[in-house]
C-alpha positions, 0 to 999 in steps of 0.5 A, a space after each residue: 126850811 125847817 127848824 132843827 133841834 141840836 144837842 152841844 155837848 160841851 167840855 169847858 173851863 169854869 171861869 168867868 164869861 164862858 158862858 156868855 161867850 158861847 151864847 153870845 156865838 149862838 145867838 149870832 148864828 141864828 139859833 136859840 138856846 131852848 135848854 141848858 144843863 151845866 154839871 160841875 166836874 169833880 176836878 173843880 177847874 171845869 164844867 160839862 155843858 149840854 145845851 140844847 139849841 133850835 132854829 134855821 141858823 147854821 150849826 157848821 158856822 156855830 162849831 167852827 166858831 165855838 172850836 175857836 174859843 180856848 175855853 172849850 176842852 171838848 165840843 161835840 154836837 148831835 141831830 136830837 133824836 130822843 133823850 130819857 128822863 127818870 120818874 120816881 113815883 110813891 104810893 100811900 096806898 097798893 100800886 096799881 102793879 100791873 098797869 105800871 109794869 105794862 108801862 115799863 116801870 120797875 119797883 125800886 129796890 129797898 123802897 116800900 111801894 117805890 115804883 121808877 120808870 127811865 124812858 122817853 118823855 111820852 113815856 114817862 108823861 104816861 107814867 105820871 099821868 097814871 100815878 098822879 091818878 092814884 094818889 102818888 107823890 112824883 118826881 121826874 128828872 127832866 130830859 137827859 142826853 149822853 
């Protein structure tokens, strides 16, 4: 049996030990958090998880299990295909224009010599290797799922 890699979308109330709640149901289902991001919401009482698992474990059981739990506004769940991730790349120097638009990458506007590229992580791992290259300071996001 191969490992999977599975996306929690979650929706949750911010209070103590909601985390450790749904780790806790996680490890007990046989998979591993490899990821996670937590976004606070403006309303100030909630929070939206998105925590990437992997392993053999059984997800059905995990969802079932986490359902149960009343801190959990929402809860959904994906197979993971692909996420996108935004770099951001300046250069002291000329871009190299066409090389970077070749690539997918677009100047940022009101930015002088400000290119940005939102694609998937190969992409993107191209896109500084050739801007680290030419001399550019850099910054990607990291993988992000909607």
């Amino acid at each position: 049996m191969l490992q999977k890699t599975h996306k929690l979308h979650l929706h949750v109330q911010d209070r103590v030990g909601v985390l450790d709640q749904i780790s806790i149901l996680i490890r007990r289902s046989g998979l591993n958090i490899s990821e996670i991001h937590a976004s606070p919401q403006y309303d100030g009482q909630t929070t939206r998880l998105l925590i990437t698992v992997q392993g053999r474990g059984d997800m059905r059981l995990l969802l079932g299990q986490l359902d149960r739990l009343d801190c959990i506004l929402s809860l959904a769940a994906d197979t993971c295909a692909q996420g996108r991730e935004l770099a951001l790349a300046s250069f002291d120097k000329e871009a190299p224009e066409e090389e970077l638009r070749q690539l997918g990458a677009a100047p940022l506007p009101g930015q002088k010599n400000t290119w940005q590229l939102c694609a998937a992580p190969a992409a993107v791992d191209a896109f500084l290797a050739l801007c680290g290259a030419a001399g550019a300071r850099t910054i990607r996001t990291g993988e992000v799922w909607l």
